[in-house]
C-alpha positions in Angstrom: -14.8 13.5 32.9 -16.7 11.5 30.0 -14.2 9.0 29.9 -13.9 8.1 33.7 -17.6 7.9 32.5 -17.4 5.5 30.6 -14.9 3.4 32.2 -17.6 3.3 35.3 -19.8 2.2 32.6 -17.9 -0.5 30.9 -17.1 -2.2 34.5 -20.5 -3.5 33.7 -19.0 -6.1 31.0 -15.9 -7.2 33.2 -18.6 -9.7 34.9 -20.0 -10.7 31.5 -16.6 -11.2 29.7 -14.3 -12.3 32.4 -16.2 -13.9 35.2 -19.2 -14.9 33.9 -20.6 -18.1 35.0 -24.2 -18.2 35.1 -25.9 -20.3 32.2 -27.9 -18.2 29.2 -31.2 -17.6 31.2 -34.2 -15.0 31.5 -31.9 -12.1 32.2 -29.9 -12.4 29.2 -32.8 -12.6 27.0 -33.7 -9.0 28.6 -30.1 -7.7 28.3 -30.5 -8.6 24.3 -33.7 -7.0 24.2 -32.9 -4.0 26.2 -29.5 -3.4 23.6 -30.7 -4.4 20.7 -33.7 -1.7 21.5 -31.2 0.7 22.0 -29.4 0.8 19.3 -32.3 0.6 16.5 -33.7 3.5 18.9 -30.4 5.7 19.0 -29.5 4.6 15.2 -33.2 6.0 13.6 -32.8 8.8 15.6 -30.0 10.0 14.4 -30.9 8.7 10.7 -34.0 10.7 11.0 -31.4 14.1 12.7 -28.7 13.9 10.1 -31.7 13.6 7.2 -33.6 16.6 9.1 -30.2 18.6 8.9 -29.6 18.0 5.6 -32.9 18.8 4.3 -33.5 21.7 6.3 -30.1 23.9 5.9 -31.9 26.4 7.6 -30.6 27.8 11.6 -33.8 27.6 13.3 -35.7 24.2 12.2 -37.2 21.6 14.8 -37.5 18.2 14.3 -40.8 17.1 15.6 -40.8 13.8 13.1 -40.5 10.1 14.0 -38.4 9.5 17.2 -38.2 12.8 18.2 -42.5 13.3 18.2 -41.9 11.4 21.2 -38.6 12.3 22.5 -36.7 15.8 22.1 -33.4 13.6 22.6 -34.4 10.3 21.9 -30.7 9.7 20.3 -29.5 10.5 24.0 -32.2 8.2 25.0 -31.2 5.3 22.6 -27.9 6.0 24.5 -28.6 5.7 27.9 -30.6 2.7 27.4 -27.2 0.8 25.7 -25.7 1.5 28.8 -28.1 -0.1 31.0 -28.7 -3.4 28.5 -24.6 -3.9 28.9 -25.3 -3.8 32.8 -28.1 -6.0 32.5 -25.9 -8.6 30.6 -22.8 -8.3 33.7 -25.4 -8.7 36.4 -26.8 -12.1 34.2 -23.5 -13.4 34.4 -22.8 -12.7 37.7 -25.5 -11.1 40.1 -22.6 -10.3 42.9 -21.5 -7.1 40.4 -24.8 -5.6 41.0 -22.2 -3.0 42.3 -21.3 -2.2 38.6 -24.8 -0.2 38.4 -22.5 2.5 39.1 -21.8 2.4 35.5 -25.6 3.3 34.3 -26.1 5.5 36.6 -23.4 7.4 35.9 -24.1 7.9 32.1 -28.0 8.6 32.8 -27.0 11.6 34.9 -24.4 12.4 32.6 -26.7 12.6 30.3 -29.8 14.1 32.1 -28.0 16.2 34.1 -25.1 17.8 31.9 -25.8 16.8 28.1 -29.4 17.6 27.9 -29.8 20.7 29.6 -27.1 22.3 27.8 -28.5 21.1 24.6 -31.9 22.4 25.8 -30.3 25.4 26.6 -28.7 26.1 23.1 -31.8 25.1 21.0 -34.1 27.8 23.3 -31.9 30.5 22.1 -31.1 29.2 18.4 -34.6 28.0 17.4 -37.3 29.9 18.2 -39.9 27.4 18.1 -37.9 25.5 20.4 -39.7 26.9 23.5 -43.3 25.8 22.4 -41.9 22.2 21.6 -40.7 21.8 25.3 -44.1 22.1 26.6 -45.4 19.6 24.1 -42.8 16.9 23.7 -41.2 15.2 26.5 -37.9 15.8 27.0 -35.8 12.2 27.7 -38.4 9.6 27.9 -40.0 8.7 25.2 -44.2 9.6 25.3 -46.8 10.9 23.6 -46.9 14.7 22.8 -49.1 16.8 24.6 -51.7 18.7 22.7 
């Protein structure tokens, strides 16, 4: 299922590799600041993770540091967003494969609706402060904590 995922996803680039014929405008400039974005985002966050983990050897830890202050999966977050700079790039190429949005859409629900709950799941019953952290700190999009 992840891959047919992805494919859906990378239809998105067909338009901005092979058929692209729209000048460099506006919409690219997004697209490169949308991806770029994404990957410093997703690329601290899991800096910050793997440094947490290895640090804190103990089962049970949160990570309520940098990124994920604002984010419980900002990683997934950093992710998603990718996904929907690539789409921004096809459809700045060539507007008539606004269709591809499938692509997007398809990894933010994968994502929201399959990845993160079951992560949420398994670090409520493997961390005990877990529970707590949920009400505080948002769970995809990245915002302030709540006191």
């Amino acid at each position: 299922m992840p891959t047919i995922i992805v494919f859906l996803a990378c239809l998105s680039l067909y338009s901005s590799i092979a058929i692209g014929k729209n000048p460099f405008g506006f919409l690219d400039v997004i697209a490169i600041l949308i991806t770029f974005s994404a990957i410093l985002i997703e690329t601290i966050a899991d800096g910050q993770l793997q440094q947490f983990t290895r640090s804190n050897p103990q089962s049970g830890n949160v990570l309520t540091k940098g990124l994920w202050a604002y984010s419980r999966h900002p990683n997934y977050f950093g992710e998603v967003m990718f996904w929907w700079g690539l789409f921004i790039f096809g459809l700045a190429a060539d507007s008539g494969y606004w269709w591809t949005i499938i692509g997007p859409v398809s990894i933010t629900l994968l994502f929201t609706c399959i990845s993160i709950p079951l992560m949420e799941k398994r670090n409520t019953a493997r961390r005990p402060g877990y529970a707590a952290l949920k009400k505080k700190i948002p769970v995809f999009l990245p915002w302030f904590p709540k006191s």
